[in-house]
N, C-alpha and C positions, 0 to 999 in steps of 0.2 A: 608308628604315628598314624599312618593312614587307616590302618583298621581302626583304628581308636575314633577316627575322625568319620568313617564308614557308619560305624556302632551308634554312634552319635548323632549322625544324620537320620539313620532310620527311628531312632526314639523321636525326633524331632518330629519327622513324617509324621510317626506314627502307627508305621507299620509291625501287628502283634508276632507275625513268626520273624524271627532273626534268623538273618544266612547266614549261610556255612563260609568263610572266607581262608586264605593260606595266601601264602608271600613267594615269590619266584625271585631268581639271581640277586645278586649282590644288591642291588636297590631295594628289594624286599617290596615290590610293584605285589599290588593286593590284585587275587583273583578271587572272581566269585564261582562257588561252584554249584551248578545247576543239575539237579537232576534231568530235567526236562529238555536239556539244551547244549549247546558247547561253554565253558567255561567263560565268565567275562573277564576280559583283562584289563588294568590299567584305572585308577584313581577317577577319573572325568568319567570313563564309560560306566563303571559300575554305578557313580552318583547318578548318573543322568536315567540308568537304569531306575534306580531306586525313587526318584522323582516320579518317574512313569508309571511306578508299580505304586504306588502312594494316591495315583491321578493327581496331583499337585504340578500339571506341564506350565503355571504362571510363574513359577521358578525356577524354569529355562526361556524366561522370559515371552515377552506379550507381542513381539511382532517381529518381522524378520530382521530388522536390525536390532532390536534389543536381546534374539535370541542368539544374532554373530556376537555380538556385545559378550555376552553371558559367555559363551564357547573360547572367546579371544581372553577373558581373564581366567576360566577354568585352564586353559593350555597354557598361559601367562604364570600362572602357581605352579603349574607340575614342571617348567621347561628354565624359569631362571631363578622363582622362589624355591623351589626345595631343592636343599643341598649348598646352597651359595653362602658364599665367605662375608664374614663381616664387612668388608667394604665393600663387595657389592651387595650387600643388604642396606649399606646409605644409599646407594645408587637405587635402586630398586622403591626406599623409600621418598627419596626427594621428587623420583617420578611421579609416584603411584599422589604426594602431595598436592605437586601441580595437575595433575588431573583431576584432583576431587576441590579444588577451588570453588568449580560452583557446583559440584554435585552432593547428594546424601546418599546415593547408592551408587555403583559400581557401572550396573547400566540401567539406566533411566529414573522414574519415580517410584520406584518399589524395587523391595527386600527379592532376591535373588539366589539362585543356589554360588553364583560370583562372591557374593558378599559373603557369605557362608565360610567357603575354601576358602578364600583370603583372607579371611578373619584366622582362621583358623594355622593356614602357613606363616602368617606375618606376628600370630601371638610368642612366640618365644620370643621371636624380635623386639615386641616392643616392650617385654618383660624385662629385657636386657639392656634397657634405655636408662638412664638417666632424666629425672625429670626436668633436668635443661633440654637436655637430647630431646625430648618428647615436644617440648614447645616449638624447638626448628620444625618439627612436623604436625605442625596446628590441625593440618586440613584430615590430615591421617589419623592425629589421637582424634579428633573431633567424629570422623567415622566411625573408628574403632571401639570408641566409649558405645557410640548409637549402636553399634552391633554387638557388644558384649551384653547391650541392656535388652536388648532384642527377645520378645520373649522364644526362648529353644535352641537355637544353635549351640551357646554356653555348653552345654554338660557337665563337662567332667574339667574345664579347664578353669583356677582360680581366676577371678576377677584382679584386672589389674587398674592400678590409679595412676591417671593417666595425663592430668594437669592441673595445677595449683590451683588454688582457690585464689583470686585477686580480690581482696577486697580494698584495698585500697591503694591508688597509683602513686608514682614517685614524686607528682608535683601536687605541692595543695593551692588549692582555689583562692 
């Protein structure tokens, strides 16, 4: 999954040579291999890599707290999102809801390589929903919809629908 996610990012970049990538131990943790350099290791290092190599540093965000921001939900995806069990994937979502209450992005007023990875760790999840399931987390499909429609991050992962169309409430006027 992470290469895939890797692959992905750099089409989005933009960047025209694709690296060379391999998977180490049991978690299959993506290294990037450098000729020029020591190998990068690890999912956050290599994206943040790849942000850099793109000159795209406003999607490690814009100021020193929005760029802890950015860092606190890239280490937030790799440390309780991937890998985690169905019940703490509600856990994980009922948070990740109450915090985007009043937000549209992850850290601050703009799209983020944050939004990006977590789009990208929490889409099985919410493919796996129910479209009741999905209204308990308004604040979350509400994100998640904005950043599936996002132009690029997308790639390769189907479009999922992500709450009902209301057109008309339960009580009439």
């Amino acid at each position: 999954m992470a290469l895939r996610e890797l692959a992905s990012l750099e089409k989005y970049l933009g960047l025209k040579k694709p690296n060379k990538y391999s998977t180490q131990g049991d978690k299959k943790v993506p290294v990037l291999q450098n000729n020029t350099a020591p190998p990068l290791v690890g999912l956050v290092t290599i994206a943040c890599h790849l942000v850099k190599q793109a000159n795209r540093p406003e999607l490690l965000g814009d100021s020193a707290e929005s760029r802890a921001v950015v860092q606190q939900w890239l280490e937030h995806r790799v440390t309780k999102l991937d890998g985690c069990t169905r019940e703490d994937s509600k856990t994980i979502l009922k948070d990740l809801n109450l915090y985007l209450q009043d937000k549209v992005y992850l850290a601050g007023n703009q799209f983020t390589l944050a939004d990006t990875f977590m789009f990208y760790g929490i889409h099985p999840h919410i493919v796996d929903l129910a479209v009741q399931d999905k209204e308990q987390y308004v604040n979350v499909t509400r994100w998640f919809n904005h950043i599936q429609h996002y132009p690029g991050p997308r790639h390769n992962l189907p479009p999922v629908a992500v709450l009902r169309n209301r057109i008309y409430t339960g009580r009439h006027h």
